[in-house]
C-alpha positions in Angstrom: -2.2 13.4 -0.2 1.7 12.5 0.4 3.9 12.3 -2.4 6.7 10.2 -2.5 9.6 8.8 -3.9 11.3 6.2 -2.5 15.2 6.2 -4.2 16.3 3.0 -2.0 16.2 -0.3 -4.2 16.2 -2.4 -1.1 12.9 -4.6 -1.3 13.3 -5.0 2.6 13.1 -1.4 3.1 10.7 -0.6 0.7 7.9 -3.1 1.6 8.5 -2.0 5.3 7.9 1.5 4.1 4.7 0.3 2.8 3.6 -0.6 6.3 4.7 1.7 7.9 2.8 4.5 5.9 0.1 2.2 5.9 -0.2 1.1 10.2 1.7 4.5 11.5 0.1 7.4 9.9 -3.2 8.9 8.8 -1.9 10.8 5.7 -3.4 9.3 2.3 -0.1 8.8 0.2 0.8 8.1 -3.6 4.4 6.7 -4.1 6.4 5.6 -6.7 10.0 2.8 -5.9 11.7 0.2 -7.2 13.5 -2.8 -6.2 16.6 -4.4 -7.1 16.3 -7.9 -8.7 14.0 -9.3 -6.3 10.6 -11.7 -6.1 8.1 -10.2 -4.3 5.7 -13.0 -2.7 1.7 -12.7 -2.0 0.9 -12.5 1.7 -0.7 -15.6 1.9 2.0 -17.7 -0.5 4.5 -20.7 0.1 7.8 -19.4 -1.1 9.3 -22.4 -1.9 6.6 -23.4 -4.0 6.9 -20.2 -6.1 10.3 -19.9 -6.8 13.1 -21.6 -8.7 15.9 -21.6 -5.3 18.5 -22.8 -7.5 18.0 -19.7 -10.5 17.6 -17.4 -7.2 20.2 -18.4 -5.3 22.9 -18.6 -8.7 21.6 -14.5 -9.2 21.5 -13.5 -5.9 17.9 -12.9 -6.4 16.5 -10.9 -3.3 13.2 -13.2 -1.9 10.9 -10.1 0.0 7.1 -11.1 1.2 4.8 -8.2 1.0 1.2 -7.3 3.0 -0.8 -8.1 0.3 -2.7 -11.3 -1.6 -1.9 -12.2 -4.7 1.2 -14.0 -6.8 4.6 -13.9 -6.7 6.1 -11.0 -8.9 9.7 -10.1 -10.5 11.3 -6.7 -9.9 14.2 -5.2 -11.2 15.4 -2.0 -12.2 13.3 -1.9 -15.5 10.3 -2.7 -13.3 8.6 0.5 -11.9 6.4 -0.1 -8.7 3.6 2.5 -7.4 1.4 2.3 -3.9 -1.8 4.1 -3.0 -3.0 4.3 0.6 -6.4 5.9 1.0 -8.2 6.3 3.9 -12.0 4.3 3.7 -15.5 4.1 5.3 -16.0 0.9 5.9 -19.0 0.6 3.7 -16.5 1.1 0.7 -14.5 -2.5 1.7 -14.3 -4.0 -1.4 -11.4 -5.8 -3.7 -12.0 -3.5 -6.6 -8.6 -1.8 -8.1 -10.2 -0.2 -10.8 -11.2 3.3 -9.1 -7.5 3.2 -8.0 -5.7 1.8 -11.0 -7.5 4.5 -13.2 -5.0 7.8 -12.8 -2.8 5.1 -13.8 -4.5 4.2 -16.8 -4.8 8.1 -17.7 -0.9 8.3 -17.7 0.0 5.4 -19.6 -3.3 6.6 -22.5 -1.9 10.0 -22.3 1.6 8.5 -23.6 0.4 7.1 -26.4 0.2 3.6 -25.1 -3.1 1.3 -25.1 -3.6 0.0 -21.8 -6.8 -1.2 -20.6 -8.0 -3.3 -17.4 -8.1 -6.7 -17.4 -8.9 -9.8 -15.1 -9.4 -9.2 -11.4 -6.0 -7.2 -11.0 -3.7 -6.9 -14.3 -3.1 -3.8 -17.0 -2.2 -5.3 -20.3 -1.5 -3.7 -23.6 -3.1 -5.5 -26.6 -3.9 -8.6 -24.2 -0.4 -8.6 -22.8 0.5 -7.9 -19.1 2.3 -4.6 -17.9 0.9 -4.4 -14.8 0.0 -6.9 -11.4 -1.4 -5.1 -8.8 -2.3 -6.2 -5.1 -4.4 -4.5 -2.0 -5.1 -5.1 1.7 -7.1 -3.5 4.3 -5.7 -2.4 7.8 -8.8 -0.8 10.0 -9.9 2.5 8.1 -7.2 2.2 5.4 -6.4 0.7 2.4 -3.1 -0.1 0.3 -3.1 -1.1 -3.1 0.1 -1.4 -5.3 1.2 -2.7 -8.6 4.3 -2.9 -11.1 4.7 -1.6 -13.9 7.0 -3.6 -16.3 8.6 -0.6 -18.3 12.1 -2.3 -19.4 12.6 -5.4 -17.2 14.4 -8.4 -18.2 11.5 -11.3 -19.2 14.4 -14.0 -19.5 15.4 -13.3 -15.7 11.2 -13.2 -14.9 10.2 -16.2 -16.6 13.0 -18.1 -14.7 12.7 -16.7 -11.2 9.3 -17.8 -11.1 8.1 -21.3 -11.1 4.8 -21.1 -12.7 1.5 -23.0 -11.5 0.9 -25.7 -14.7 -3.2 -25.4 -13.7 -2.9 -21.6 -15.1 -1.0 -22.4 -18.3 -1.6 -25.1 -21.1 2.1 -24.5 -22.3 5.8 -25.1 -20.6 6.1 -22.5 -18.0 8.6 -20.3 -19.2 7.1 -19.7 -22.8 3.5 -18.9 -21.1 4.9 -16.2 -18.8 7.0 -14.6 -22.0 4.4 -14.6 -24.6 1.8 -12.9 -21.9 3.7 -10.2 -20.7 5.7 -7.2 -22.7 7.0 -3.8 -21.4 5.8 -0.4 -21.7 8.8 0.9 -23.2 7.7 -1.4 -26.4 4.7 0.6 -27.2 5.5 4.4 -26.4 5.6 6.4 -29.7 8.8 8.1 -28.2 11.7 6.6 -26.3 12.0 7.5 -22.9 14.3 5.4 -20.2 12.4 4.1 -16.9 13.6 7.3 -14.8 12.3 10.0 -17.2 8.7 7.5 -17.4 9.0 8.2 -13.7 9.0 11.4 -13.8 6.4 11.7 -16.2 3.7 9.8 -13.9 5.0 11.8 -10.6 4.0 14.5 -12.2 1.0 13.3 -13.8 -0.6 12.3 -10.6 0.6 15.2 -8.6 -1.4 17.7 -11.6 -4.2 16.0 -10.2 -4.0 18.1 -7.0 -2.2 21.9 -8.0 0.1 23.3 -5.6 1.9 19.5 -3.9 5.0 18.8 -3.9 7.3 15.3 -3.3 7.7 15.0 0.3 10.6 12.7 1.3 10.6 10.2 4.1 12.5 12.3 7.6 14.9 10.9 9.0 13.3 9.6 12.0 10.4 7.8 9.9 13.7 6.4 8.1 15.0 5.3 11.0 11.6 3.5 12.4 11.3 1.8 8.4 14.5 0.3 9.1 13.9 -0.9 12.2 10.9 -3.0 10.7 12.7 -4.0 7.6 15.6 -5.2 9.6 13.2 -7.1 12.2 10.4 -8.4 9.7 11.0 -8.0 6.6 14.4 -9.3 6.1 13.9 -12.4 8.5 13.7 -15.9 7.2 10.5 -16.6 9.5 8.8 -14.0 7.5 9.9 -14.4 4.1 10.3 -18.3 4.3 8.5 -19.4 7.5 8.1 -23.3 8.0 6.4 -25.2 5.1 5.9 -28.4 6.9 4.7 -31.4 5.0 0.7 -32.4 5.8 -0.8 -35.1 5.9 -3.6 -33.7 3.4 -2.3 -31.8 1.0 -5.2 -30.1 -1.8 -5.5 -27.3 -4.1 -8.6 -25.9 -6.3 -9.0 -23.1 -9.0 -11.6 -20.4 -7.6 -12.8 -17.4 -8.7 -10.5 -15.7 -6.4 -7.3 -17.9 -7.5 -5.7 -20.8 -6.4 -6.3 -21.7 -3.1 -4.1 -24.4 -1.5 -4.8 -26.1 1.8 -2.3 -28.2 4.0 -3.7 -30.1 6.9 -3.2 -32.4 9.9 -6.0 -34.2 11.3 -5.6 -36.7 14.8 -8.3 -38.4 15.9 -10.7 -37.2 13.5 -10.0 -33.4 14.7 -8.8 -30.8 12.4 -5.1 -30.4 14.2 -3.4 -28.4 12.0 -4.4 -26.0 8.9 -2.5 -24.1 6.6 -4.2 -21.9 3.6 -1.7 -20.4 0.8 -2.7 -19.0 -2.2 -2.9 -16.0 -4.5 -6.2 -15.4 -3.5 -7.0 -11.5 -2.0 -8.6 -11.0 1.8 -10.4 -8.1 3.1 -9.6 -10.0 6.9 -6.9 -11.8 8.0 -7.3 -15.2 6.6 -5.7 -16.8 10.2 -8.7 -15.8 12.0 -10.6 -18.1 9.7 -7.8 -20.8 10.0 -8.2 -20.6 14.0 -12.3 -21.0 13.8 -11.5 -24.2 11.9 -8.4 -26.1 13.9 -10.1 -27.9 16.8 -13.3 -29.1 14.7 -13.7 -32.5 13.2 -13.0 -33.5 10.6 -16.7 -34.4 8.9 -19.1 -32.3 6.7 -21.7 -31.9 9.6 -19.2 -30.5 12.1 -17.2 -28.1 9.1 -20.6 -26.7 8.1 -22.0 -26.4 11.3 -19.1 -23.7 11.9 -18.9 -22.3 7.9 -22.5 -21.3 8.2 -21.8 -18.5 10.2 -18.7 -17.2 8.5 -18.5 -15.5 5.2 -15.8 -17.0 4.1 -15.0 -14.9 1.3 -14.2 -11.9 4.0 -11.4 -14.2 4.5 -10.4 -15.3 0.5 -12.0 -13.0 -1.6 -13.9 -14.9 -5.1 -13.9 -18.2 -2.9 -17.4 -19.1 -1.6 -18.1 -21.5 1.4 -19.1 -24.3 -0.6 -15.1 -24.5 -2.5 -13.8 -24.0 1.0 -15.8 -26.6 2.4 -15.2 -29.2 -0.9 -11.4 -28.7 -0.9 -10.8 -29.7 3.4 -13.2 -32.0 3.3 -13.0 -34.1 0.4 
């Protein structure tokens, strides 16, 4: 395994590092990298649903889109970020981040604080989120990353974010405060977010005896660049068109919220659009493109659906929710 850390704060650079680790090489990696104040978007998300523009744009809040599923997230320099990229049979394709959250876990026990899993993705301590973590598949390989909220600044979270009222009872801002705290809260002794990442390099590199941090080269710098100044940087990629649909729906699944836009002309489906914070073991576009050309009619929708497994596409979400939410 490849150790790494990444001392850039550049969310463009670093999410391009991500993939190109993740598409370019074979080697299994652990890193650890922050961010400068930044929101971080789910793959399949519509940015401008999940921010507040006018709070981002007033702080020069950095808007990044990542690889992976799931929510929006806030990262600043009290936020400590870690990826994992294993290599995987494909028999072993599944959305399950406890085998890899678990050397995380061991760090975080070993320092005297309580964290434990929770939900489909989080680390909390006593019911309160430190953690969010995220994975995607790309042939043989897997990525799966997290945060880790060690001293970050909640008032600056809870107003980057615009939260979703279906997941909270409460105003917005109170519900993302009261269930989230920091690390740095619960260690028995003080340590500042550098030293706590030293501490979990060197946890996690005990695990193997004799590794050492290997540093990006300078030509795979120059290659990460290249991508974070072509992609991941770029408007279409971090904004993209949200177009107004004519149908517009969204349902609470298992796997998360699930959103649909649509266009439909002539009783065919002409137009689709799925955002979410939903997770996908398959690109959720090759579902989209089964569906755009078919009308729009139960018979017709579950004539193709019967022979897709739609939760390959939206992981929790079962045909049946899929077929409910575009059809109804």
């Amino acid at each position: 395994m490849r150790y790494i850390w990444l001392p850039t704060q550049s969310p463009y650079f670093n999410l391009a590092t991500e993939e190109y680790l993740l598409t370019q090489t074979q080697e299994e990696v652990f890193m650890l990298w922050q961010n400068a104040n930044a929101i971080i978007i789910g793959r399949h998300q519509n940015t401008l649903a999940e921010i507040n523009q006018p709070f981002v744009e007033e702080n020069k809040i950095v808007v990044a889109r990542r690889l992976t599923g799931g929510g929006a997230v806030f990262h600043d320099l009290g936020n400590l970020n870690f990826s994992f990229i294993r290599n995987i049979a494909p028999e072993e394709k599944e959305i399950n981040f406890v085998k890899f959250l678990q050397p995380i876990v061991d760090a975080l026990q070993s320092l005297g604080v309580p964290a434990a899993f929770s939900g489909r993705n989080d680390l909390v301590v006593h019911d309160k989120k430190i953690s969010g973590n995220a994975m995607v598949y790309y042939g043989n390989r897997v990525l799966e990353h997290g945060t880790l909220l060690f001293s970050t600044v909640q008032h600056n979270l809870a107003q980057a974010l615009k939260v979703d009222p279906d997941k909270f009872n409460d105003k917005a801002v109170k519900s993302v405060r009261s269930r989230v705290t920091n690390i740095s809260e619960h260690l028995p002794q003080p340590m500042t977010v550098m030293e706590f990442k030293d501490y979990l390099m060197d946890f996690i590199l005990k695990q193997q005896p004799g590794t050492t941090i290997e540093p990006l080269t300078p030509q795979e710098e120059a290659c990460i660049q290249k991508r974070a100044d072509e992609k991941f940087s770029t408007w279409e990629w971090n904004y993209g068109a949200s177009p107004k649909y004519a149908i517009e729906r969204k349902v609470r699944t298992k796997g998360g919220t699930v959103q649909i836009g649509m266009d439909v002309k002539n009783g065919i489906i002409s137009d689709l659009r799925i955002y979410g914070d939903f997770f996908s073991k398959k690109n959720p576009d090759e579902l989209i493109g089964k569906l755009i050309g078919i009308a729009h009619t139960e018979t017709a929708l579950k004539e193709v659906l019967c022979n897709i497994d739609v939760q390959e596409y939206l992981n929790g979400v079962t045909n049946e929710e899929l077929l409910g939410l575009i059809n109804t």
